[in-house]
Every structure is written in C-alpha cells, then in structure tokens.
C-alpha positions in Angstrom: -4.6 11.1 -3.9 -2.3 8.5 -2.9 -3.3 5.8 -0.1 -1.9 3.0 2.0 -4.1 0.2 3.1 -2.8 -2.0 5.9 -4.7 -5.4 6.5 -5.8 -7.7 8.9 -4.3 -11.1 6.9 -2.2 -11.4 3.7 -5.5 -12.6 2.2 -7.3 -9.6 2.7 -4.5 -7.7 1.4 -4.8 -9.7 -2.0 -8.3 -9.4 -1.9 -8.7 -5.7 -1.8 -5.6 -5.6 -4.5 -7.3 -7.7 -6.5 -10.6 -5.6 -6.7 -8.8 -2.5 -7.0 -6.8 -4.2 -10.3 -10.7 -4.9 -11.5 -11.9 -1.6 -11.2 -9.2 -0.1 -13.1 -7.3 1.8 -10.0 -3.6 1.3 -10.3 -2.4 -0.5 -7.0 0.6 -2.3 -5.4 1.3 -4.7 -2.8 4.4 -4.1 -0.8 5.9 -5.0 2.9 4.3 -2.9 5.4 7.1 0.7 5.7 7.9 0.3 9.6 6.5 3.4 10.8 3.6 1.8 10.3 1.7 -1.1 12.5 0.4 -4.4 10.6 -0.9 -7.9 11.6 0.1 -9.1 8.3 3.2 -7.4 7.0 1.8 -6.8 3.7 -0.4 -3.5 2.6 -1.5 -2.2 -0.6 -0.4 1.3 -2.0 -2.6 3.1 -4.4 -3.5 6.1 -5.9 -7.4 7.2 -6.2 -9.4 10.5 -6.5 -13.1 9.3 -5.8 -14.8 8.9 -2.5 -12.6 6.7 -0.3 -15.3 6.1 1.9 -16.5 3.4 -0.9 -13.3 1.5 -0.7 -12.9 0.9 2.8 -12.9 -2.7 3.4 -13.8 -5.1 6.7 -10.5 -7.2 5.6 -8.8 -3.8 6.4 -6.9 -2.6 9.5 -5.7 0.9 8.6 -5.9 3.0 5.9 -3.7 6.0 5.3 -3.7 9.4 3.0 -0.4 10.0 2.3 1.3 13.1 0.9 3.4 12.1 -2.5 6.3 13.2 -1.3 6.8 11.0 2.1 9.7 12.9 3.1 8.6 12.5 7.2 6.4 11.3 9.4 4.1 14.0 8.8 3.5 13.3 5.6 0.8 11.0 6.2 -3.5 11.3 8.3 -5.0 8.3 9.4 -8.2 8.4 7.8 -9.7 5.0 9.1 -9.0 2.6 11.5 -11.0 -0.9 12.3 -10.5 -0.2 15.8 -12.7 2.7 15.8 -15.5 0.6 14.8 
C-alpha cells in the first residue's frame, strides 16, 4: 500500500524518513501536493504492507492511504490525523 505522511516540522519529516530508510521500507521526501494541508511543506511518500498503526509517529500531522493511481481527489482516505488525538 502506498502512503503519504505530512509533518509537523521539516525535522520530523527527516526523522520518520530516516527510520523508515533503516527498517528497509523504500520512502521519499517530496514538497507537500497542494491538495494537501502541511505546517512544514515537506511529507514523506512510501509504500508499506504491514500494520500502519506501528508507524504512526507524534512528529506527524497527517497521514494518508493513497490509491496508486492518484488520478483525483478521491483517490486518497485519511487514516490519521494528530488533531484527533
């Protein structure tokens, strides 16, 4: 499954791409796609097929399942959000 992870700070963005690089889960930084809202401007875009749950991160503001095709704004489920907790 694919997943975008917006962030708080450019830090935590680095951060979290940094430990995904170290657990082997192929990842990218990139400037935040405008339909999306960031404080930072930076989020991470990675693919993973485990339990997400385990790589939600307090340095994170949003995180995102998106469909691999992106071809509207449909295309994408907001699975967490810092605000709800």
């Amino acid at each position: 499954m694919r997943y975008l992870a917006t962030f708080h700070t450019v830090s935590g963005a680095m951060k979290y791409y940094r430990h995904l690089q170290k657990q082997g889960i192929p990842a990218e930084t990139m400037p935040v796609p405008r339909r999306f809202s960031s404080n930072c401007g930076i989020c991470v875009d990675f693919r993973f097929d485990g339990d997400i749950n385990e790589y939600i991160s307090d340095d994170m503001e949003k995180l995102y399942l998106l469909n691999e095709k992106m071809t509207n704004d449909k295309d994408e489920r907001l699975i967490y959000s810092s605000q709800d907790f």
